[in-house]
Each structure stands twice: as C-alpha cells, then as structure tokens.
C-alpha positions in Angstrom: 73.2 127.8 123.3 75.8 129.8 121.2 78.7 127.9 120.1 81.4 130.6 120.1 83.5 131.7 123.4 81.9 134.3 124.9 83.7 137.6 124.5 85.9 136.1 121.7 88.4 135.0 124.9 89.6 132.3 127.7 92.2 132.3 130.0 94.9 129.4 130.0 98.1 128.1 131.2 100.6 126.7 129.1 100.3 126.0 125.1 98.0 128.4 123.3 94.9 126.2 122.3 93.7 125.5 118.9 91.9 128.5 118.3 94.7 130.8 118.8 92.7 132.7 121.5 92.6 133.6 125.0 95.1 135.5 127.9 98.1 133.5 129.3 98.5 133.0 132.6 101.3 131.9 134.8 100.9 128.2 136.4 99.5 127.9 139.8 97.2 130.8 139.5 94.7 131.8 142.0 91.0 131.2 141.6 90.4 134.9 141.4 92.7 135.3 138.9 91.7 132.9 136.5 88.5 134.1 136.8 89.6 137.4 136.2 91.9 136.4 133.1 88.9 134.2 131.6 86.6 137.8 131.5 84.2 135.9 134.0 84.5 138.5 137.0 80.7 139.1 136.7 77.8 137.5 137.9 74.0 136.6 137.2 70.8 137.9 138.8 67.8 136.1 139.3 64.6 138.8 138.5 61.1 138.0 138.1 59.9 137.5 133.9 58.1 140.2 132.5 54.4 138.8 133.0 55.5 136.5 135.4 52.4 135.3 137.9 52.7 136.1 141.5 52.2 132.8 143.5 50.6 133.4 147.2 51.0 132.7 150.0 54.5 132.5 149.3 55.2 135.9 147.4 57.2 134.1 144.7 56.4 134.1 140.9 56.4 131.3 138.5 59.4 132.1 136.1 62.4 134.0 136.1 64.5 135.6 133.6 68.7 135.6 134.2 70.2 138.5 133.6 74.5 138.9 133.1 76.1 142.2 134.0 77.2 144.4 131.5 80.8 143.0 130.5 82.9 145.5 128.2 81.6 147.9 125.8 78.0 146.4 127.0 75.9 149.3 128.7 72.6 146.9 129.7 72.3 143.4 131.6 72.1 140.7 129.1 69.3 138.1 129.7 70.5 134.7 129.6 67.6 132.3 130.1 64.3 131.9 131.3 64.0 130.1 134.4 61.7 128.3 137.3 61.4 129.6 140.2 63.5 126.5 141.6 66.5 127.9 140.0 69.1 129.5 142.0 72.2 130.9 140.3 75.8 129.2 141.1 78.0 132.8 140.5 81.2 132.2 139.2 83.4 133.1 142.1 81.7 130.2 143.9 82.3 128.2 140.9 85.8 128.9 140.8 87.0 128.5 144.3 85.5 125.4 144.1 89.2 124.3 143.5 90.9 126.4 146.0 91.5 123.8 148.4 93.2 121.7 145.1 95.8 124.8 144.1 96.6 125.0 148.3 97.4 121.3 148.8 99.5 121.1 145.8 96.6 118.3 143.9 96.1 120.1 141.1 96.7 123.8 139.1 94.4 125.3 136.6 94.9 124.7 132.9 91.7 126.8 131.0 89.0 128.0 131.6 86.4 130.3 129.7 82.4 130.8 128.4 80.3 129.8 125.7 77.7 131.9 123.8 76.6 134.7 126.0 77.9 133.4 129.1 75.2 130.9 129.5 78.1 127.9 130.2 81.0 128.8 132.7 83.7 126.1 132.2 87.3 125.5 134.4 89.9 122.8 133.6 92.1 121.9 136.2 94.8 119.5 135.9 95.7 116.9 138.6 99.5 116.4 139.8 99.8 113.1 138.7 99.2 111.3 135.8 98.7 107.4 134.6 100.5 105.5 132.2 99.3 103.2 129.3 101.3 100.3 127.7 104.8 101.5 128.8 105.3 105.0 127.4 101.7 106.3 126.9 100.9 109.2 129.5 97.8 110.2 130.2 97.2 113.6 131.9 94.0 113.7 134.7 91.8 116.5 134.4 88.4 117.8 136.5 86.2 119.8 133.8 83.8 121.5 136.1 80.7 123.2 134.2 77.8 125.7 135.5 75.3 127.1 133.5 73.6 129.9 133.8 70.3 129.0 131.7 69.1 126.4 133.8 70.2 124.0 131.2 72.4 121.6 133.3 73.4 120.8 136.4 76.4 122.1 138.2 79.0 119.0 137.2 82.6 118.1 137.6 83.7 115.9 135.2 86.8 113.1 135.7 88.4 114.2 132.0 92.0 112.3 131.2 93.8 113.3 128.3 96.3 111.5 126.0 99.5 113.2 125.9 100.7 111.9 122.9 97.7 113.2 120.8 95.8 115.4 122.5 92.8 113.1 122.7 90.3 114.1 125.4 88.7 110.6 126.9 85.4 109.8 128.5 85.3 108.2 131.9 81.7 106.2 131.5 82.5 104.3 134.7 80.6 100.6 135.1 78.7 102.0 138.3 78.1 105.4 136.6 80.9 106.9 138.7 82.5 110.0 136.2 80.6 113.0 137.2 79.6 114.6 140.2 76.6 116.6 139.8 74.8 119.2 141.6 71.4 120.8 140.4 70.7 124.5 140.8 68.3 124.7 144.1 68.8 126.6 147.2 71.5 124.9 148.9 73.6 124.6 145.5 76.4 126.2 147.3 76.5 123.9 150.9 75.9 121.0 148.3 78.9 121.8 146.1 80.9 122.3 149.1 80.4 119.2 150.0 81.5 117.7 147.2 85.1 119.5 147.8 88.5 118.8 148.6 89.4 115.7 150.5 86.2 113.6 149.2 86.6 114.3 145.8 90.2 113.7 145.8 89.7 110.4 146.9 87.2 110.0 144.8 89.0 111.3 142.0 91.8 109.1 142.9 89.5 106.1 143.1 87.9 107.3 138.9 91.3 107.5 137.9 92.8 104.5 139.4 90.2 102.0 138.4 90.3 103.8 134.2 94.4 103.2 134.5 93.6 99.2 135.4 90.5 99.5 132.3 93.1 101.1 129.8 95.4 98.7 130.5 93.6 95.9 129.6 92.1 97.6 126.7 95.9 98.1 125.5 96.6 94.0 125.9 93.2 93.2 124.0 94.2 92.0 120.6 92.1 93.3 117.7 91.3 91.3 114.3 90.0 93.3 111.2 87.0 91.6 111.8 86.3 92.4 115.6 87.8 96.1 114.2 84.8 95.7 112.1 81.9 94.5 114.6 83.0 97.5 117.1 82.5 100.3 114.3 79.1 99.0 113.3 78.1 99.3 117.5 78.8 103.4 116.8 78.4 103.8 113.5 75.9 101.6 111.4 76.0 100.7 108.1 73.2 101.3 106.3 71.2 98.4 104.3 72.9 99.4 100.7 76.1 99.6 102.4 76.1 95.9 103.8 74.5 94.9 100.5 77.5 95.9 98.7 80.5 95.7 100.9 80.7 99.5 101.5 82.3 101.2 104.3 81.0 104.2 106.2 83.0 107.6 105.9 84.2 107.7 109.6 84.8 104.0 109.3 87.6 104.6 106.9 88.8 107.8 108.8 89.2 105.7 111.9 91.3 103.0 110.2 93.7 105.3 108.7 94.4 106.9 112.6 94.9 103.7 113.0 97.8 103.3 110.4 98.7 107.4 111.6 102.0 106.3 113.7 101.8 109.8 115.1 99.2 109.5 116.8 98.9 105.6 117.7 101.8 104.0 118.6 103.3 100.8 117.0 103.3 99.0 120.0 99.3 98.8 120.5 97.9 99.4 117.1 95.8 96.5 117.2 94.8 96.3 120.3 91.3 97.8 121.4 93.5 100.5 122.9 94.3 102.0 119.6 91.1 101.7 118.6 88.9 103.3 121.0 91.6 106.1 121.0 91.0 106.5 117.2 87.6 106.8 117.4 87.9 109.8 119.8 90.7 111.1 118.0 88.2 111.7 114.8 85.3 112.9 116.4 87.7 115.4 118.4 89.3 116.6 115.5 86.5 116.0 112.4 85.1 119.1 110.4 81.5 119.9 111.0 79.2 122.0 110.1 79.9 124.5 113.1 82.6 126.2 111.7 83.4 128.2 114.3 86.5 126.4 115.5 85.5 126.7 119.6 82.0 124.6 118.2 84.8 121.5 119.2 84.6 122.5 122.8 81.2 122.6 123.1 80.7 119.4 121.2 83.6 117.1 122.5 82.8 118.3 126.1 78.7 118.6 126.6 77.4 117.8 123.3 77.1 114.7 120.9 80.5 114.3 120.9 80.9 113.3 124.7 77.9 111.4 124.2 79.4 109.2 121.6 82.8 109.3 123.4 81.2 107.9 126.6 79.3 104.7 124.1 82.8 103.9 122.5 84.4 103.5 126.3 81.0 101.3 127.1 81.3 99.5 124.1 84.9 98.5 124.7 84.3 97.6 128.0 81.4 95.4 126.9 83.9 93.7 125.0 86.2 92.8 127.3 83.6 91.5 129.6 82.2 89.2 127.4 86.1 87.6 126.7 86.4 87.3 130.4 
C-alpha cells in the first residue's frame, strides 16, 4: 500500500494536522459532508480479472479486480486490488454513516478523516463526548478510528483509540480479553453485519473499553518505576544485542525514551517514574521518530495499522504484565 494521502488531502475539524494538509470543516459535520470534504465521494466496483475462470454452476469467477472511480483530473477507473470472489466492497458512504447515529445523539463528532495510497484504505476519526482523566490533571481524549479497505487487505474495523491531550500521544487499547477492535470481514452481509455493530451496542461497549483503560492507566500512573525495572521493560520491546550487554551499551531508542522521560513537556513531574510515564514515552517516540518513509503522512499509516500499532499494543501488554505479576 502507498504511504501518502491519497489525492494529497483529508478533511478535519479543529487544529491543522502535522502535515499541513487537508480542508477544514466546521465541528459537528454531517457524515456526507465529511465524506465529501475528505475527496472520498466515490466508490469501488467489484469486475471480474482479466483471465479470470468462470466457475459453474454458479456463474461466478475466481478473482476479481477493484476498480475506484475517476476522482479529479483522472479520466479512467483506477484498479485498486485484486480480489476473491468472497470479497464484497464496503462503499464509503456506508462506511461513513456508520457514525450517524453518534453525531444525532450528541456521543461523539468527527475529528479527520481521509485515504491512503490510491484509495486502497478509507479512514474516519471520530471523537467521543467525554474524556478520562489520568493522575489528577492528565486528560485523555476517546476516539473510534474506523478503517475499510478497498484491497481486500483488512477487515472492516473500528478501533477504541484514546489520545493524550497533553502530548498528542495516540495509545493502544490491547484489552486483557482482546476487547479493542470490532471487526467485520468483507463478505456479503458486510453491511447488515456492520450495522449491527452500531449505535447503542457499541456505545456501551465503548463505554465499557474506555472505562476499564481509565481504571488500567490509573494504576499504571501509581506504579513506581526504578532505573532498573526502567531497564528490564525496554529490553521486553527493544533487545539488546549480545555486544551491547557485553559492554554496558544502550540501544538508540533506549536512550530516546529516557530523555522523554526527563522532557517535562511532555511527561509531567508528578508521574515521571511511574510506569505511566513510561509506557507514554515509548509511544511518544515511535509516534514522533524519523524513518525511512519520509513522506510525513508514512506516520499515519505506521502508528495506526502498521508496525507501530503493533509495538504500541506489546508496550500496553507488557505493562500490564507488570502490574499483574506485583499483584
């Protein structure tokens, strides 16, 4: 998949995000309208691949090629994947009033929302009314990240996505039971499923995600951390190697996390050595570190559905290992 937004654009409410693109849009927008502000107001067709086989009885073939609708100065469908014949496209208008009943009953309004590469990933943030707070003054705003591809690559999912006010840090929720996403793959009934996953059962649901990670980062803010169990957690995510331990050497990102650490911008003085701080510096640098994708969107991708979630959602496990075995 391509890395950059798709059209050069998104759509978003509020601050500008860190890429300096994309159209503003009043809060409490419309579904349509943030679809329409995002450049996402076309959809997908499913069309059999050239030298596809024909399967009988059932007149179907055995792959299938997306194709988008010519968006802009485009004058041809762009093909977006080839598929099985199991796929069935989620357009984005389904996708995006998804959260209609959320913007009517006052739960949540949309924050951003855009594309990646050619289109193949259609993305929508929303943001929840209410928020939790950490430690005394530590906010943390509650988001639902919901996520459709168009390449057969993933499921339809909606994420439970918090983010840390005073930094900008986007969290994982890796719940014990496996609770964080709700996921729907791409088969004939993706739209009566994904329905079903609407309005009042995911808001208790969500409410339920968001209540028990409030009670986890609460005790993850009164866990005390020596320089030595500071030590043990970075070598669970990032091992030294053998010349390394030989000779007292610290990893790069070791030494980046430790001086977020001592950053009081970004971690306050009243839980710096807890396992708080820590988890929240460790997701700090992978959301923020340089990489070889220099597009600056590649952070999206990355931090959201790439390795960067990944390792996000092992540093959350990894503290709550932690606190389980001091129990």
């Amino acid at each position: 998949m391509g890395h950059d937004l798709f059209q050069g654009s998104m759509a978003f409410v509020g601050e500008t995000p860190w890429h300096r693109l994309g159209t503003a849009v009043e809060s409490h927008v419309r579904a349509e309208q943030m679809m329409c502000a995002a450049n996402l107001d076309w959809q997908v067709q499913k069309e059999p691949a050239p030298g596809a086989r024909l399967l009988a009885p059932r007149r179907i073939h055995d792959r299938y090629i997306v194709l988008r609708d010519p968006v802009g100065d485009e004058t041809e469908a762009v093909a977006l994947a080839i598929v099985s014949k199991e796929y069935e496209p989620l357009q984005n208008v389904d996708a995006f009033t998804f959260f209609e009943p959320f913007i009517d009953n006052g739960w949540a309004e949309f924050h951003t929302a855009g594309a990646l590469g050619n289109g193949e990933r259609v993305w929508a943030l929303a943001r929840l009314s209410e928020h939790m707070v950490i430690h005394g003054d530590d906010p943390i705003d509650r988001f639902l990240l919901l996520s459709n591809s168009h390449d057969g690559s993933s499921a339809v999912t909606v994420r439970f996505t918090p983010v840390r006010v005073v930094c900008q840090n986007t969290l994982s929720l890796a719940q014990a039971d496996g609770t964080g996403v709700v996921s729907v793959r791409h088969t004939r009934n993706i739209r009566h499923n994904l329905k079903k996953a609407q309005a009042q059962a995911l808001k208790r649901l969500s409410d339920a995600v968001f209540a028990e990670a409030e009670s986890l980062f609460a005790r993850m803010a009164e866990r005390g951390m020596a320089p030595a169990a500071v030590d043990g957690y970075l070598e669970t995510l990032f091992p030294r190697t053998r010349r390394q331990k030989t000779q007292g050497l610290e990893p790069t990102r070791w030494g980046r996390v430790k001086q977020i650490l001592d950053d009081e911008t970004v971690t306050p003085s009243a839980t710096r050595e807890t396992l708080w701080a820590l988890y929240n510096a460790v997701v700090r640098d992978e959301d923020y570190r340089r990489t070889r994708e220099m597009t600056r969107d590649a952070r999206l991708e990355r931090v959201w559905f790439g390795r960067g979630y990944d390792l996000k959602r092992k540093a959350l496990e990894t503290a709550r290992a932690q606190l389980a075995s001091a129990a």
